[in-house]
N, C-alpha and C positions, 0 to 999 in steps of 0.2 A: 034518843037521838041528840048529838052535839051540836049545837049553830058551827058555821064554817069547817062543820068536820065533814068530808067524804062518808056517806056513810056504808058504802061496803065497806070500809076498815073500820073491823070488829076491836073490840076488847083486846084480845089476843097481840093482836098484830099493834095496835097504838103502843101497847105495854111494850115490845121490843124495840121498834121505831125509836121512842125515847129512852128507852135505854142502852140503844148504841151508843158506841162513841164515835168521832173524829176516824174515819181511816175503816172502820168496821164494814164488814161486807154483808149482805145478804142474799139468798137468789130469789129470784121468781121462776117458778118451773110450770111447767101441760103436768097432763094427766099421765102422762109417758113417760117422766121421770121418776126415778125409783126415789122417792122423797121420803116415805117414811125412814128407811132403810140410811139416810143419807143426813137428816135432823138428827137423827141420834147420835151423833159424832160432832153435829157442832156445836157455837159453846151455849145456845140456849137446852139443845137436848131434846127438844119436843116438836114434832112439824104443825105449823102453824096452815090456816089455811083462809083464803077468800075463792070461797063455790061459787061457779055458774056464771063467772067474769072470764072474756078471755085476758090474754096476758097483758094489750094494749090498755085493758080496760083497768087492770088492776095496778100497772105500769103509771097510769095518771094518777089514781087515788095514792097512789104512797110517794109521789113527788110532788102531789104538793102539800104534805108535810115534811119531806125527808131533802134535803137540799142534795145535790151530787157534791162528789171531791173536785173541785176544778184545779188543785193544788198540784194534781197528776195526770199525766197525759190522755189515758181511758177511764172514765171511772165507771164507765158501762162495758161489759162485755155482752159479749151474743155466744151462744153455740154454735161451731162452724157445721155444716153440713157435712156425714162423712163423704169425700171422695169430692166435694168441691166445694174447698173451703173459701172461696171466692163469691160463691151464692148469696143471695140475702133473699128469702123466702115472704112473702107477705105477712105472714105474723111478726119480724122481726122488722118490717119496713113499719108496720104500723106501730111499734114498740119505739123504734127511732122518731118516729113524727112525735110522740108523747114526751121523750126528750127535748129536742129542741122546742118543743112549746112550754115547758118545764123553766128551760133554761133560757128563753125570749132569744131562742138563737140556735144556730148549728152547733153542736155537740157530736161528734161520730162516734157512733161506740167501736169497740175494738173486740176482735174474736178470738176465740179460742178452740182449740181442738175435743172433742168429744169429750175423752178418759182423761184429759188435762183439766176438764172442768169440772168431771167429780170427784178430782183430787181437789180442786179451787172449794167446791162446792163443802165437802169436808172441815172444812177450814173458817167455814164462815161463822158468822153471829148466829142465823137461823133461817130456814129455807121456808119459802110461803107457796105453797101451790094451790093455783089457779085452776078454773076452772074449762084453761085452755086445752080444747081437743087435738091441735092442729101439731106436726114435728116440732120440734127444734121452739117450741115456745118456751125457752129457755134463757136467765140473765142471771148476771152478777151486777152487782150496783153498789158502788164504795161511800160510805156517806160522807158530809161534808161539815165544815164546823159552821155554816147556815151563813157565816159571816160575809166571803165572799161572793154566794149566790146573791146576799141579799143586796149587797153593794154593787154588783154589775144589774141586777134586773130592776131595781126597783129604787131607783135614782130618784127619779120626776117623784112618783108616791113618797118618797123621805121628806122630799121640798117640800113639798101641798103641805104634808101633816105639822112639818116643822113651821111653815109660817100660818096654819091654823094657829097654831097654840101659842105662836107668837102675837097675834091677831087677838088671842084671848085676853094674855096677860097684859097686855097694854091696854083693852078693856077698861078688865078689873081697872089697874091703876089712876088710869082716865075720871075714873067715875066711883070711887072705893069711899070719897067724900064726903060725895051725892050718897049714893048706898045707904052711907051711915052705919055700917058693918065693918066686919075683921078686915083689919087691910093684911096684905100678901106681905111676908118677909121682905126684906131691902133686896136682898140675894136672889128672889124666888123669879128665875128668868131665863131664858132661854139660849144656851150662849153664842156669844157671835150676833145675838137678835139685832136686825135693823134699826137706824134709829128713825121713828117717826114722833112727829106734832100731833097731841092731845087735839082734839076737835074741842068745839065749843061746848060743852055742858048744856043739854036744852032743859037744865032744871035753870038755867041761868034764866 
């Protein structure tokens, strides 16, 4: 097991994850999607699987290491329901709540018609089926170059860590005399860092 890794996502499935790229699709499908028959056509070639997860479940494990495309208007689709494509089934409401908690916000995903989707579906990076029993637990999910997500969700966390480390090196520098150790490059700083006043030395 990996620290801050999810650990339903196996081996398998990390090894694709990072090796998408920017713009790259993949789906999450039920047990009702013809998926073996459907990986072998896209460009990993082999169906990937997370058992005994519904799709919500598995929906969360791979965003939060896989950022969406927010560069483009859906980067989530759903399967539409035949004959009302207007529906949105509970499996696919619970798969949207994992988005917007994903994305620290509303995200809509956008749909698609059935036989429109396994032609999408074709075309993708590689299909991961779940071990959703329920219709229609079916997605496309565009991934993202992480940069975007990261910059809209996680602002305040970039601040904290950026004036930790700023909080550090001014430490060091403060007291590198005292130490009586390696002092830090001239350079070695944080940029833009604040300017503060050295406190008193209590070796003084």
């Amino acid at each position: 097991m990996l620290k801050s890794i999810d650990p339903i996502l196996n081996a398998d499935v990390l090894y694709a994850l990072r090796a998408m790229g920017h713009g790259d699709e993949l789906v999450i499908c039920d047990t009702n999607f013809p998926a073996d028959a459907t990986a072998r056509q896209t460009v990993l070639g082999r169906l990937l699987r997370i058992d005994n997860v519904t799709a919500g479940r598995a929906a969360r494990a791979i965003l939060s290491v896989m950022p969406l495309d927010t560069f483009v208007d859906k980067p989530a689709l759903r399967m539409q329901i035949v004959g009302r494509p207007d529906e949105v089934p509970p499996v696919q409401i619970e798969v949207q709540r994992e988005i917007d908690a994903a994305q620290g916000g509303p995200l809509s995903m956008g749909s698609i018609e059935r036989f429109a989707f396994y032609e999408l579906a074709k075309k993708s990076y590689c299909v991961i089926q779940t071990g959703e029993r329920r219709f229609y637990g079916c997605f496309v999910f565009k991934k993202g170059d992480g940069g975007e997500t990261f910059a809209l969700s996680n602002t305040h966390t970039r601040e904290a860590h950026f004036l930790d480390h700023v909080a550090i090196i001014q430490s060091i520098r403060c007291h590198e005399d005292d130490l009586g150790g390696l002092h830090p490059p001239a350079d070695f700083a944080a940029p833009h860092a604040p300017a503060t006043r050295c406190a008193p030395s209590h070796w003084e």
